[in-house]
C-alpha positions as CSV (number, residue, x, y, z in Angstrom):
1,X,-21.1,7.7,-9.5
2,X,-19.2,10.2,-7.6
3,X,-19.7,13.9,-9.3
4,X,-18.1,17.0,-9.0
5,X,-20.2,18.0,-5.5
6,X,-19.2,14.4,-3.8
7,X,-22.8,13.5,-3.9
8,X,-24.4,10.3,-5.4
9,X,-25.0,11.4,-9.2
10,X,-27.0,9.5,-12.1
11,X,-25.6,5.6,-12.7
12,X,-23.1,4.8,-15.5
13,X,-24.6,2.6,-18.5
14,X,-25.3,-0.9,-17.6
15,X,-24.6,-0.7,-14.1
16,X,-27.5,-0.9,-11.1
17,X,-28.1,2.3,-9.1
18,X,-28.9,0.3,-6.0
19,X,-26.0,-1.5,-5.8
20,X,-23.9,1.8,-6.8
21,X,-25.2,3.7,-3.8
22,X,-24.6,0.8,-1.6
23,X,-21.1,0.7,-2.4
24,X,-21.4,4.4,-2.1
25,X,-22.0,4.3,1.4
26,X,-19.5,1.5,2.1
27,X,-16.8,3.9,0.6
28,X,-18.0,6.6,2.8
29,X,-17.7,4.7,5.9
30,X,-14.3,3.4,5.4
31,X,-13.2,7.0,4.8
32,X,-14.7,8.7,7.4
33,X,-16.0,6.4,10.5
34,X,-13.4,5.6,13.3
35,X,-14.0,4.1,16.3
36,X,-16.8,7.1,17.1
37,X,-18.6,5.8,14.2
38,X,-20.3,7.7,11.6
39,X,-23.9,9.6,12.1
40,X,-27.3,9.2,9.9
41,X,-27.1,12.6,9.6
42,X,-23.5,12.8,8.0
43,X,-23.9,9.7,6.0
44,X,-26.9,11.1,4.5
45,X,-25.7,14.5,4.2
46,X,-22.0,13.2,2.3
47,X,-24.1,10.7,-0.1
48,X,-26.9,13.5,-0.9
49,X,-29.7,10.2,-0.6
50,X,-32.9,10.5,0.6
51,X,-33.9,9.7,4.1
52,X,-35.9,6.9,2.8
53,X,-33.3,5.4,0.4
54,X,-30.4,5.7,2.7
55,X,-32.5,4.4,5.5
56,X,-33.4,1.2,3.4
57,X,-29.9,1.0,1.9
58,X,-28.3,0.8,5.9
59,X,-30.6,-2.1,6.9
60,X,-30.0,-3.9,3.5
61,X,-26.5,-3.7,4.5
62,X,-26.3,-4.5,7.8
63,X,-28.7,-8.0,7.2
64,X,-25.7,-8.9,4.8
65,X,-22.9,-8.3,7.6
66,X,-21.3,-5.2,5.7
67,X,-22.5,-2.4,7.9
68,X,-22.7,-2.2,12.0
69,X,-25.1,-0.2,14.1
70,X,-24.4,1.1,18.0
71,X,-27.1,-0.2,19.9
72,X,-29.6,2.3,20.6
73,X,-28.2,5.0,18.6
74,X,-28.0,6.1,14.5
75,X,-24.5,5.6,14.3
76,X,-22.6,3.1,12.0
77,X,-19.6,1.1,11.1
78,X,-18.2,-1.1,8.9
79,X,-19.2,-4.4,9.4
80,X,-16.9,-7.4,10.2
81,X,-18.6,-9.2,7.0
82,X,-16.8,-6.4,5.1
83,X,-13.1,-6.5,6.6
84,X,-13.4,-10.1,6.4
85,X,-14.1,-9.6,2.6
86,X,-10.9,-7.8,2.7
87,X,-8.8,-9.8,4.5
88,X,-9.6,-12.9,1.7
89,X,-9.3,-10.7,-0.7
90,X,-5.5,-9.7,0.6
91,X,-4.6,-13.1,1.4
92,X,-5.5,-14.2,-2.2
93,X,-2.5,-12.3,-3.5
94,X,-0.6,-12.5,0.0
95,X,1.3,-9.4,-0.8
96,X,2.6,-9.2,2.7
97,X,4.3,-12.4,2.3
98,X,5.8,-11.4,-1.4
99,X,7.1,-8.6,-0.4
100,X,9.0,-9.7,2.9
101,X,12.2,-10.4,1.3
102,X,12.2,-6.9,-0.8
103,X,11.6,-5.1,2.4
104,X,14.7,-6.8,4.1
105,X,16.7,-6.6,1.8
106,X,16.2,-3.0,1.3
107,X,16.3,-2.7,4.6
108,X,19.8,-3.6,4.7
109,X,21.2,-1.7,1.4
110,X,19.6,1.2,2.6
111,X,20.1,1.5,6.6
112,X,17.0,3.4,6.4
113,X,12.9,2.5,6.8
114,X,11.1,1.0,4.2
115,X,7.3,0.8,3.9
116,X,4.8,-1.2,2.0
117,X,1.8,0.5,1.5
118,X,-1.9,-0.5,-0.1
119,X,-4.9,1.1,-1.7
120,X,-7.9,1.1,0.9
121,X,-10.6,3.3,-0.9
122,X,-9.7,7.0,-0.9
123,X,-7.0,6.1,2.0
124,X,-3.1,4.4,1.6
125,X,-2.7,1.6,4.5
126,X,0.9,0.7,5.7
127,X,0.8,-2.6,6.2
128,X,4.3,-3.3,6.5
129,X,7.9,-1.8,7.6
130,X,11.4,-2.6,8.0
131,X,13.5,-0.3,10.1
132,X,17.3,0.1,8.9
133,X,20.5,-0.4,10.8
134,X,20.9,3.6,10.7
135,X,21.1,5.4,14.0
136,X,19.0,8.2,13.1
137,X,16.0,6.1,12.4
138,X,12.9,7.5,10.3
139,X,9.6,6.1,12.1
140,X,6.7,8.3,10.0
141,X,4.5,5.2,9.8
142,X,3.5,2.3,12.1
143,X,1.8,-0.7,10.5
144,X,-1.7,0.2,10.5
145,X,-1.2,3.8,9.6
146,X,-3.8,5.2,7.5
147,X,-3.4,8.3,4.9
148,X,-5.7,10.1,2.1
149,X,-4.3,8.9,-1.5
150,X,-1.8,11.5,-2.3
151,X,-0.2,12.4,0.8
152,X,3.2,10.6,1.4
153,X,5.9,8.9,-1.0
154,X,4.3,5.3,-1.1
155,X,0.6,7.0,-1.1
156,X,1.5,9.3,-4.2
157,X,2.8,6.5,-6.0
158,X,-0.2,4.5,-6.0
159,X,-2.1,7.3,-7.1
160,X,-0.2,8.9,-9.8
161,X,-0.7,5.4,-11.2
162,X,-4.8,5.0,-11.0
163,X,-6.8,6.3,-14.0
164,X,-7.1,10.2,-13.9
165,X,-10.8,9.8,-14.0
166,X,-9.7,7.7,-10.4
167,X,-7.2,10.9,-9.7
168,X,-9.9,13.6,-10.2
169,X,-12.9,11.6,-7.9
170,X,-10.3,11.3,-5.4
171,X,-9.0,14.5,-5.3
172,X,-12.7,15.6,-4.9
173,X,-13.6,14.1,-1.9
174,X,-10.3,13.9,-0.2
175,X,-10.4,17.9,-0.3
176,X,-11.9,18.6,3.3
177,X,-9.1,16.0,4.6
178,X,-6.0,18.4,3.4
179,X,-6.8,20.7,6.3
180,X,-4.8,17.9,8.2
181,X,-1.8,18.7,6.0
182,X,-1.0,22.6,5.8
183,X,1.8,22.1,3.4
184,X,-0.2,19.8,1.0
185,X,-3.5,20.9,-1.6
186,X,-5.6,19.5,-4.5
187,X,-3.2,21.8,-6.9
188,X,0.3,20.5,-5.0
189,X,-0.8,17.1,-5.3
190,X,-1.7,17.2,-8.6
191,X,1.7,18.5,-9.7
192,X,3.2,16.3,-7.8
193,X,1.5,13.3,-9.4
194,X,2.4,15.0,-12.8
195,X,6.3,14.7,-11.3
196,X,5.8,11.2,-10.7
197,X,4.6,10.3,-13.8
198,X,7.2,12.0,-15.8
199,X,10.4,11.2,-13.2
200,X,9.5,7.3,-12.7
201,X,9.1,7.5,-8.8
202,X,7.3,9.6,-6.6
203,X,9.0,12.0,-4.2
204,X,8.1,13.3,-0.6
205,X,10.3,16.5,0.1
206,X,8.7,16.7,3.7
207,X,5.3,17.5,2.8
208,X,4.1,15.5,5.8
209,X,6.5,16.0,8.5
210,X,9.3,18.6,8.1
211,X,13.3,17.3,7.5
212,X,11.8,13.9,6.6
213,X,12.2,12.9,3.0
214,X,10.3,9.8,0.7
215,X,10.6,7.9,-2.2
216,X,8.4,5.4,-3.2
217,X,7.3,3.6,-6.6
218,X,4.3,1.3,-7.2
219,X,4.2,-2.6,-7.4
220,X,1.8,-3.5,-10.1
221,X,-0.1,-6.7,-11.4
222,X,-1.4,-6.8,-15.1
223,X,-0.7,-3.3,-15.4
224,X,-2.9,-2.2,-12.3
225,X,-1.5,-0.5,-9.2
226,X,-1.8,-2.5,-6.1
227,X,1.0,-1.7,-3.8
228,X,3.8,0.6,-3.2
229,X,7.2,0.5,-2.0
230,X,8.5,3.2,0.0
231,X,11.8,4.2,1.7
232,X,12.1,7.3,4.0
233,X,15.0,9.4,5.7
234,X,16.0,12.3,7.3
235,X,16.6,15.2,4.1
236,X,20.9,15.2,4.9
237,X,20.7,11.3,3.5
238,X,17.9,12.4,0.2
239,X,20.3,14.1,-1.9
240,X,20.0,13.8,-5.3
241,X,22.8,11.1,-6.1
242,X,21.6,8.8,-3.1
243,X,17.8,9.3,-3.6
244,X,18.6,7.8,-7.3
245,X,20.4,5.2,-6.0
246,X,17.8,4.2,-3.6
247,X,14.7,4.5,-6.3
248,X,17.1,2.2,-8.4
249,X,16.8,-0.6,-5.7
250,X,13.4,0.3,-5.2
251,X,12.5,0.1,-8.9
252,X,14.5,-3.9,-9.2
253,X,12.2,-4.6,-6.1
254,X,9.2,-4.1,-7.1
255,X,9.9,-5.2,-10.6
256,X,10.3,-8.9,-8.8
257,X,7.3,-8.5,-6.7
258,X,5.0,-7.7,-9.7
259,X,6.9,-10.5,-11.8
260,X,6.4,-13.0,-8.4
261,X,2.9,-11.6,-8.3
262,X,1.9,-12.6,-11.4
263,X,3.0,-16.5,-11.3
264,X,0.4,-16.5,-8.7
């Protein structure tokens, strides 16, 4: 349980501490470690464990596949057990596949980019675009492209849709990450997921990069948020008649890919 320091607090009722510090850890690594890896030292320091308990926690993990250690060194990664994990659990909904024809089609109706973005811990993944037929074209995001929760049309949307006790651990520990982002913090994001909620779609007026506006809106199944739509253009093509028009398409899209995702 994630408290208001960031470290590993007391475990919820009828849950097992063990296995709540060991997810603990994965979520640190998939936040933090890249391909320098993440150190003992800052593992230990961002999950406030013991030497002892982390130490034992590590190997536990790494005999099961789900964490990776450089060879003579006290660095770590995620294993390949864990993205593997992942990439079942993403096939089992194949929301890639889904959402193909939205993106195309939106694609076209639009002229501009379109983006489909998932929840990956405390981060938002693209993992999907369609360019537009417009000259000027809008290129914020390559597949691949990884964001804290919050920051970006598609990223906002899936969070204004968690659980505020999900909102307020993320905001928490995403904090240190904002200093990536001069024109975003906890109390802009906050307001802005307080916008989302009460306007229906959530709304990037170039919080990321200047002159380039989002919208986005999440896909859900069973009433949980697990993807977002997103379209984004330069500001002259966001005014306030078009950008309506454009959450409208978005909104019938993902309507059908929640609808689709649920015959599944």
């Amino acid at each position: 349980m994630v408290q208001a320091s960031g470290k590993v607090g007391s475990t919820p009722t009828g849950t097992v501490r063990s296995v709540n510090r060991a997810l603990e850890i994965l979520h640190i690594l998939s936040f933090n470690a890249s391909s320098s890896g993440m150190s003992f030292s800052d593992l230990q320091a961002q999950s406030g464990l013991s030497k002892g308990t982390l130490h034992r926690l590590l190997k536990t993990l790494m005999l099961a596949g789900f964490v990776e250690q450089a060879a003579g060194s006290r660095v770590y990664y995620l294993g390949l057990e864990f993205l593997s994990l992942g990439e079942r659990a993403a096939n089992r909904l194949d929301i890639r596949e889904v959402t193909r024809p939205s993106l195309d089609r939106l694609a076209t109706a639009t002229g501009d980019t379109v983006m489909l973005t998932i929840r990956s811990g405390l981060d938002a993944v693209c993992i999907n675009r369609r360019v537009g037929a417009f000259p000027v074209r809008v290129l914020t995001q390559n597949i691949g492209t990884r964001r804290p929760l919050g920051i970006g049309s598609g990223s906002l949307a899936l969070l204004a849709a968690s659980a505020d006790e999900d909102i307020n651990s993320v905001l928490l520990r995403i904090q240190s990450q904002l200093v990536h982002y001069p024109n975003l913090s906890v109390e802009i994001i906050r307001q802005s997921i307080a916008d989302t909620r009460e306007r229906g779609y959530a709304f990037n007026p170039g919080h990321v990069l200047k002159g380039m506006y989002g919208v986005g809106v999440c896909i859900h199944l069973n009433e949980s948020p697990v993807a977002a739509l997103s379209i984004a253009a330069n500001y002259g093509r966001m005014n306030m008649d078009r950008r309506l028009e454009i959450v409208n398409l978005l909104k019938q899209e993902a309507a059908k890919v929640s609808s689709d995702l649920s015959t599944r």
